[in-house]
N, C-alpha and C positions, 0 to 999 in steps of 0.2 A: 202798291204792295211792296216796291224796293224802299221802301226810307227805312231806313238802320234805328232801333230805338234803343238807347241805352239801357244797362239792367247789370249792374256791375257788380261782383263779387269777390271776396275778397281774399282769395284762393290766388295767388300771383307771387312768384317773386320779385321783392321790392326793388333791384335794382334795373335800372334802363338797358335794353341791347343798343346796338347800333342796328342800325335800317340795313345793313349794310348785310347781317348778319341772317336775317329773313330769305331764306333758304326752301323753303317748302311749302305747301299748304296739305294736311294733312286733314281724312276726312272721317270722321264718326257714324256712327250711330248711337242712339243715347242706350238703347236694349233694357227701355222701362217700359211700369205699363203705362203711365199717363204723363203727360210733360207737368203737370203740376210735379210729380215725384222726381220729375229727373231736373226740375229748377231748382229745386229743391235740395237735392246732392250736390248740384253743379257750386250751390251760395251757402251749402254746410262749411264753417270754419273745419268740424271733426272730418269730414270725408276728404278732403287733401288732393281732392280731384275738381276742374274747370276747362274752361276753354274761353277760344277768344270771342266765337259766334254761334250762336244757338239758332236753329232754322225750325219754326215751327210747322206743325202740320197745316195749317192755311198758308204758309209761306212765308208768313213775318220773321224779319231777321232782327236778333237783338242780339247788340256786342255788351260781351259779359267781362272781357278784359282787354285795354289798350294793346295797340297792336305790339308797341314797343318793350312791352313788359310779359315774361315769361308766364303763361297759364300751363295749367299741372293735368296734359290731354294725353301723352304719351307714354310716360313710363318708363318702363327698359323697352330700350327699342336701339334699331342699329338700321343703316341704310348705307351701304359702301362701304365709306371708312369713316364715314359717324357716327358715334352714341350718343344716347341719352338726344333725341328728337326734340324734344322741349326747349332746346335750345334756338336750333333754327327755323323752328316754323312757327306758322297759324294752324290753330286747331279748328274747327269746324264741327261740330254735333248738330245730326240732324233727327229730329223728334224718329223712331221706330222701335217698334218691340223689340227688335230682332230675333234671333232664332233661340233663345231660350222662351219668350213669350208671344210666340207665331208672327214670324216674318213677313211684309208686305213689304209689295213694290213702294218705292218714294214716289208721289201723286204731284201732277206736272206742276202746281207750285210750288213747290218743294224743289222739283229743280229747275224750274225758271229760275229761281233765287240762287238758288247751288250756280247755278252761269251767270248771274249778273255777279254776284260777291265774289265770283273765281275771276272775271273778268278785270274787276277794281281793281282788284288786289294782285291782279297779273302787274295790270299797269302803273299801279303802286311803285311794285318793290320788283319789277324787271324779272317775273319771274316766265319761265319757260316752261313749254307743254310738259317736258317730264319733271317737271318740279311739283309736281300732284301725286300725290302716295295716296293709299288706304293705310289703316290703323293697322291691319292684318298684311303690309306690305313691310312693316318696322316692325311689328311683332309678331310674327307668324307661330310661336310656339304658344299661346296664349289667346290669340285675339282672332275675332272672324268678321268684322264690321271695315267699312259699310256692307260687306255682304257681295253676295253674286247678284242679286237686285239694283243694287247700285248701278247709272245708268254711263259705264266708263266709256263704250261705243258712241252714242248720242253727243257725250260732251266733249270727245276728241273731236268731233267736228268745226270745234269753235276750238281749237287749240287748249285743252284743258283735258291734259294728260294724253298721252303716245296709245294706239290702236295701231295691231298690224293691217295691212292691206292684201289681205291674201283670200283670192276666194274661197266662200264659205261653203260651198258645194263640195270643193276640192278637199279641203281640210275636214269636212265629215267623213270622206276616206280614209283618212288618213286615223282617224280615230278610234284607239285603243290597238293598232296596229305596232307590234312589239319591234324594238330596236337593237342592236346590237349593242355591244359593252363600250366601244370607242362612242358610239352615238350618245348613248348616256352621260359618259362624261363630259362630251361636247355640250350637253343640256343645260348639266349642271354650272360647265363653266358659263354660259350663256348666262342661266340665272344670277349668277356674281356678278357677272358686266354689268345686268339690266341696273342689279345695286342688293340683291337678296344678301343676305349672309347666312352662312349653310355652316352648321356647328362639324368640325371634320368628327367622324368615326360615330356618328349618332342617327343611328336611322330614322328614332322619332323625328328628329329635326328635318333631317331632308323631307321626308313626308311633308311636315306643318309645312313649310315652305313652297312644295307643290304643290300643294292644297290653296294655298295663298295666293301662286300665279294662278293656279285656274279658276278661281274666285272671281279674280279680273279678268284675264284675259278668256281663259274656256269655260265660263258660266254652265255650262249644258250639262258636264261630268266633271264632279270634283273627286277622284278619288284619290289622287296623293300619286299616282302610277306614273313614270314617263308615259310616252308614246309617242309617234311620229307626229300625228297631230302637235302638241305642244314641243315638238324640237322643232318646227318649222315657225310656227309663233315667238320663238325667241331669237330664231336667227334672223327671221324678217325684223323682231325688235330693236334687235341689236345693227343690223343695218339699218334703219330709221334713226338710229340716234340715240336710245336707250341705253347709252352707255357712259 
């Protein structure tokens, strides 16, 4: 079920990156209802949207555009001091309704394949556990995919993307337990180190953006709210290396 089958589209910028330049792998959901409609988008010349790998719901993986050539998966998006994602990375779409058309977990071929193609492509292009975004991790004022379903605990274990280490017993205490104003800003600078970019003076934006870490990291409760729970998950991140 791992052999890669071609199925290429013609949604790419024509000119070549350097390898060198392969910075990220970045992960989707396709949030249609059937993968015949989202193949479908992905090889429309008019939709101006692709990726480089499309993960079916059996687990079949087809690459839709060389690695070296920029496919049109991110959009505006920003990670540290980068813009425009599309530059440095591999895009990754993985077949789900997502939550406009009832959300489901990703079915374990789906991510066996998510860790063998993370793993390639690690060893590819030298890339590192925090070199693994979500789409909602570079676009948080727009985008919610791959979702809190996505399996980001499980596949940190095989070095594919950063989990803190903090027990979860512990940090159930700790949640929704309010913080002071100094602590907030510690959160917030926290989420800038991880790589968030937080619009200043915009409280929509701080929201989407904590909405977005706890996507990933605190799947349980998304409400956009600090709390002690998530200052502890970002300073444990940020000492692991998330920065």
């Amino acid at each position: 079920m791992n052999e890669i089958k071609q199925f290429y589209t013609q949604n790419f910028d024509p000119i070549k990156r350097k390898k060198r330049n392969i910075k990220f792998l970045v992960f989707h959901y396709t949030g249609m209802k059937t993968e015949k409609s989202a193949l479908e988008r992905l090889t429309d010349n008019n939709s101006k949207v692709s990726c480089h790998y499309f993960i079916k719901k059996n687990g079949s993986i087809i690459n839709m555009v060389p690695d070296l050539y920029i496919s049109w998966h991110a959009g505006i998006s920003n990670w540290k001091k980068l813009k425009e994602l599309n530059k440095f990375s591999i895009g990754i779409e993985i077949h789900n309704p997502g939550h406009q058309f009832g959300y489901k977990g990703f079915n374990k071929k789906q991510v066996n394949s998510v860790k063998y193609l993370s793993l390639k492509l690690a060893k590819k292009y030298n890339l590192k556990n925090k070199h693994y975004l979500g789409h909602s991790d570079i676009a948080p004022d727009r985008k919610k995919d791959p979702g809190e379903k996505f399996p980001w605990e499980f596949l940190s274990k095989y070095q594919i993307g950063l989990w803190h280490c903090l027990d979860k017993k512990l940090l159930k205490k700790y949640r929704l337990k309010k913080i002071n104003n100094s602590d907030k800003i510690l959160f917030l600078r926290n989420l800038s180190k991880i790589g968030y970019i937080i619009k200043k003076n915009k409280v929509s934006s701080i929201s989407c953006v904590i909405k977005a870490f706890q996507r990933r990291f605190r799947p349980k409760l998304i409400n956009g709210k600090s709390d002690l729970e998530c200052l502890e998950i970002t300073k444990n991140l940020v000492k692991s290396g998330f920065n």
